[in-house]
DRENGU-477879 format. One record per atom (N, C-alpha, C, O): y, x, z. Coordinates in steps of 0.02 Angstrom, whole numbers, plus 50000, padded with zeros to 5 digits. Layout:
N
YXZ
...
END
This chain:
172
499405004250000
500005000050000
500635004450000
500745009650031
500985001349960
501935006249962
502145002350011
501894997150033
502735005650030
503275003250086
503454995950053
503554991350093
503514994849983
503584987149965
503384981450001
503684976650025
502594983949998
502194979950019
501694978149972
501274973849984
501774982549898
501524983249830
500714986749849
500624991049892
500214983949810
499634986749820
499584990649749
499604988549691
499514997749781
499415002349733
498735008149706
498715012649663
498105004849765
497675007949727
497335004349662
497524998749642
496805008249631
496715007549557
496255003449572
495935003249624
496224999249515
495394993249531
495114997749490
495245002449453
494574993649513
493694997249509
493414994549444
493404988449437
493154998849392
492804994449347
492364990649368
492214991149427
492044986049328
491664982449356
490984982849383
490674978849419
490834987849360
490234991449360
490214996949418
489684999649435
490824998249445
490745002549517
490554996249558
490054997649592
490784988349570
490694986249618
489954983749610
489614982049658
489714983649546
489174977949540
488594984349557
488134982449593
488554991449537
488164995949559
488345001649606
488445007749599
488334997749654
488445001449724
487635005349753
487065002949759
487925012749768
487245015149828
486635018149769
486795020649716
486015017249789
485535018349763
485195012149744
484615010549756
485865007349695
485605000949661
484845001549630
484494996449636
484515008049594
484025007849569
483395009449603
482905010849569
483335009249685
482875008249701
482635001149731
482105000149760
482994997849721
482414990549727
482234988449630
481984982949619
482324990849598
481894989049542
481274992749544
481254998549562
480754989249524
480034990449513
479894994349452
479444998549455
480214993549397
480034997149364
480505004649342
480455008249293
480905004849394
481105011049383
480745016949400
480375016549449
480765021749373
480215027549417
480905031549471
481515031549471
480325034749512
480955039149571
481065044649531
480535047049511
481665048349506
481815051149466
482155057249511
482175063149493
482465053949587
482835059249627
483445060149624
483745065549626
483795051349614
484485049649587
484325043949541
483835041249517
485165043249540
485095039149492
484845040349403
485165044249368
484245036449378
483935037749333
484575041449266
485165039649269
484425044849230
484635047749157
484735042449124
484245038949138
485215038449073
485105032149032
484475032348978
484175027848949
484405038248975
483655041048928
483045037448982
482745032148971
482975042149043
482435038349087
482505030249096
482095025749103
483065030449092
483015020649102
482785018049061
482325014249077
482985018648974
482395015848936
481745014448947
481345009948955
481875024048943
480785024948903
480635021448993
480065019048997
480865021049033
480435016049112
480425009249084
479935005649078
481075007949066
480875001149033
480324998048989
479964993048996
480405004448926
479925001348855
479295002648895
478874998248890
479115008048935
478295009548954
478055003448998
477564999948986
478465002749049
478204998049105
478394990549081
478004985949097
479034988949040
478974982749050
478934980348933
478494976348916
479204982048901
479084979848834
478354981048794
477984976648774
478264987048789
477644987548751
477164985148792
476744982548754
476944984548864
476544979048878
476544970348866
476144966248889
477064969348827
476984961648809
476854958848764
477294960048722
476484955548745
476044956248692
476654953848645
476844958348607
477054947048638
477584944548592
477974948148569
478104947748509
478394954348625
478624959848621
478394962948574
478874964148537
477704965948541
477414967648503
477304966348437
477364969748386
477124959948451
477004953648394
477944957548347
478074960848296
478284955048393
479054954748354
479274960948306
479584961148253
478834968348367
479044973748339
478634974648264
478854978648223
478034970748251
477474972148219
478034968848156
478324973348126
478174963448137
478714960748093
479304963448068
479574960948018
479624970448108
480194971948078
480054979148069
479824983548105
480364978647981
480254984847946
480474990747998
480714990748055
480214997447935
480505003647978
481325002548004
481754999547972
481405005248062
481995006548084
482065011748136
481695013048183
482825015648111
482765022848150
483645021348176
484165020048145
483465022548256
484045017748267
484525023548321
484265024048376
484895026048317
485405031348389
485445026948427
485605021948394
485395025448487
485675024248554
486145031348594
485905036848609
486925028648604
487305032748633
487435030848690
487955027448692
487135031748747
487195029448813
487735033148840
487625039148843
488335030848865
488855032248909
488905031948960
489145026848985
488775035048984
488845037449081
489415036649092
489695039949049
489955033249139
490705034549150
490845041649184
491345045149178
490365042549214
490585051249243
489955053749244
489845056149300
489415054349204
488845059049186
488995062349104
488815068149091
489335057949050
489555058148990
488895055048932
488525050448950
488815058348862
488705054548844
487935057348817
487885062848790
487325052748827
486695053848786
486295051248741
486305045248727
485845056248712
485985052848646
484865052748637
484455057148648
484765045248614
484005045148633
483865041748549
484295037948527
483415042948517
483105040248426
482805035248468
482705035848528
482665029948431
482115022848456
481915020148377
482245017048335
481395022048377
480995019948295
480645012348299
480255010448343
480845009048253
480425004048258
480005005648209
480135010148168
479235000848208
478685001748146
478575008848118
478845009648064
478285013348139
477985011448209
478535014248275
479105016448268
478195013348332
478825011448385
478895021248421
478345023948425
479325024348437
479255032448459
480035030048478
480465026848449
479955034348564
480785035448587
480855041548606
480565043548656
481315046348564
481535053148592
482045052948594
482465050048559
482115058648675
482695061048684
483095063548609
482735064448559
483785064548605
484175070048557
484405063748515
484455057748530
484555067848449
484985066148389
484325066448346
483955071348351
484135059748293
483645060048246
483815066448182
484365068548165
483355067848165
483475072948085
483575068148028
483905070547982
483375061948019
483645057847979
484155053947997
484225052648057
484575051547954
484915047347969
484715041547995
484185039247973
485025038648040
484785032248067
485125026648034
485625026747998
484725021148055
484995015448015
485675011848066
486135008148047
485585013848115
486185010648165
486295014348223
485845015948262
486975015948229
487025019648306
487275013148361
487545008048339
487195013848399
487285008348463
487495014548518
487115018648543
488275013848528
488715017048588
488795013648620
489095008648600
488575014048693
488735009248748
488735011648810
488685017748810
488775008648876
488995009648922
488515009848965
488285004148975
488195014949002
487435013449045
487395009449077
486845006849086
488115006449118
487685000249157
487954994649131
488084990549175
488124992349065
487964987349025
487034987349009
486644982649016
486914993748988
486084994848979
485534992549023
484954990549013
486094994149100
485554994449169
485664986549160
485164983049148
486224984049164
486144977849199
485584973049136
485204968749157
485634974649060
485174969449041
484524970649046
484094966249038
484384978549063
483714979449080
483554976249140
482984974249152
484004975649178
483624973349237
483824964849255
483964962849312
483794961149202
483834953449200
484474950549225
484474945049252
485234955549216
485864951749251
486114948849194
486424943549197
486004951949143
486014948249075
485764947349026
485634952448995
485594942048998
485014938848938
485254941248866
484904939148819
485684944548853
486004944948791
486194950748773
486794952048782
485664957148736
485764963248721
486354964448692
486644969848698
486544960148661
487204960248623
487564959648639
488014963048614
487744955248694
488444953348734
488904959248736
489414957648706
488984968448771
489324969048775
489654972748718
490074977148726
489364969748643
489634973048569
490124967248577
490724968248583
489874961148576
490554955748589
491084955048630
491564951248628
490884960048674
491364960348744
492094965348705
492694965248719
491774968548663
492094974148659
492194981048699
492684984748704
491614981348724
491354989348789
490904990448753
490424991148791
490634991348674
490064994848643
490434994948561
490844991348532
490124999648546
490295000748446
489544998848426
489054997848462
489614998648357
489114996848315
489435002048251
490025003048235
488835004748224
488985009548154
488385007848133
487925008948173
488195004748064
487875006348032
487434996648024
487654992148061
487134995847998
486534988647983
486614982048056
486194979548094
486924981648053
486994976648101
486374971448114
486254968148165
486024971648052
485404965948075
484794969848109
484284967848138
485034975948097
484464981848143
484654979348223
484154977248253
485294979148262
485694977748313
485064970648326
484634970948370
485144965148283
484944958548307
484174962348286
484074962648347
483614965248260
483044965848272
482704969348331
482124969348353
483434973148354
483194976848424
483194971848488
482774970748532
483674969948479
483924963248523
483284957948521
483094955648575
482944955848459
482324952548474
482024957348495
482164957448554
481724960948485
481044965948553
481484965248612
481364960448649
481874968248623
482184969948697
482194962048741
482024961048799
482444957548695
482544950248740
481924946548755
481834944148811
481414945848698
480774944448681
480124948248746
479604945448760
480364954948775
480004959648827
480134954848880
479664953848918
480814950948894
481144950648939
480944944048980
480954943049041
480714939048919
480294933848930
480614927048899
480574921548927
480904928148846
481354923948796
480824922448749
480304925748746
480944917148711
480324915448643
480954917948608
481554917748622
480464921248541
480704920348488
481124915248460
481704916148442
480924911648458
481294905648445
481994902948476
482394899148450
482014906848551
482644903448579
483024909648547
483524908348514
482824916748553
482984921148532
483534919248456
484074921348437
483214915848438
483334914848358
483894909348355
484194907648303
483984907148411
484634899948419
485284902948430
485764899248423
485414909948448
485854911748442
486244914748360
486794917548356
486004913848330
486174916448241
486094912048192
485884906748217
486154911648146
486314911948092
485324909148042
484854912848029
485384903748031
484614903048023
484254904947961
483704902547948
484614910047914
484614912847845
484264920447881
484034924447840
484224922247945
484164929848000
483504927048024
483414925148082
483064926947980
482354925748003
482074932748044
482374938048034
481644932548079
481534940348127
481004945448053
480514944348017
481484950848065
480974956148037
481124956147964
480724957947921
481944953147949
481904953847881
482654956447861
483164953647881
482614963047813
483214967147824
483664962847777
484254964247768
END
C-alpha cells in the first residue's frame, strides 16, 4: 500500500494462484520427478499412464493420417521446451523434429497442466484465449485435440459438436 491508500503490489497471473506448493503431488498420474515435473515429463506421464491406455483414444489416433507436430511448452520462469509428438504411428521426443512439422503449438505449461489434469475440457481453449500461437495446419491442432480430449473421457462425437461438420476426425 502507498501513503494514498493506493494498492500497489503486482497481481498474480492466474496460474501462480491456481498452482500453488507442490500442486503436482496429489495427481496420480504424475511420476515423482523431485519437483515440479519438466512440461516434457508432464506429457509423456500423461500419454503413458493415462491416453494410450484407452482404447477410443487409440481407435481416434488409428484414423488420423501422419502427423509431426512441435509442442513449445512455456514455463513462466523455467523458459521454453521443445518436445516432437507423431501421430500414425504415435512417438514423443524430447527436442526439435529433423523434419518439418506439420504444426507448432506454443503454449503455456500450466494451461497444459491444467487440461491434463481435468480443470479444462477443451485443448484448444487457450489458442482462443489468446495465451497460445498456432503455426502451421490447424486441422492437425483439432486432430490432436481429438486424442487428447477423447483420453480424457469425451466421445468422439461430443468431441465433434464443437466444429464445423465438413471436419470429420482423421481427415486432412
Amino acid at each position: 500500500m502507498t501513503e494514498e491508500g493506493k494498492d500497489t503490489s503486482e497481481k498474480k497471473e492466474w496460474w501462480e494462484e491456481e498452482f500453488q506448493g507442490e500442486w503436482w503431488k496429489g495427481v496420480d498420474w504424475i511420476k515423482d520427478h523431485g519437483g515440479e515435473p519438466a512440461g516434457i515429463m508432464l506429457f509423456i506421464d500423461y500419454m503413458l499412464d493415462k491416453a494410450i491406455i484407452t482404447p477410443e483414444a487409440v481407435k481416434v489416433a488409428s484414423l488420423i493420417p501422419h502427423r509431426l507436430i512441435l509442442l513449445e511448452i512455456v514455463h513462466p520462469t523455467k523458459g521454453v521446451e521443445h518436445l516432437s509428438f507423431m501421430v500414425s504411428p504415435t512417438s514423443v521426443n524430447p527436442g526439435i523434429p529433423d523434419a518439418e512439422p506439420d504444426i507448432v503449438l506454443s503454449f503455456n505449461y500450466y494451461d497444459l497442466a491444467r487440461f491434463l489434469m481435468d480443470k479444462e475440457n477443451d485443448f484448444t481453449m487457450p489458442f482462443w484465449l489468446g495465451r497460445a500461437r498456432i503455426y502451421g495446419n490447424l486441422t492437425v491442432l483439432i486432430d490432436l485435440a481429438d486424442i487428447l480430449e477423447v483420453a480424457k473421457g469425451k466421445t468422439i462425437e461430443k468431441a465433434k459438436e464443437d466444429r464445423p461438420f465438413i471436419w470429420p476426425v482423421g481427415h486432412p
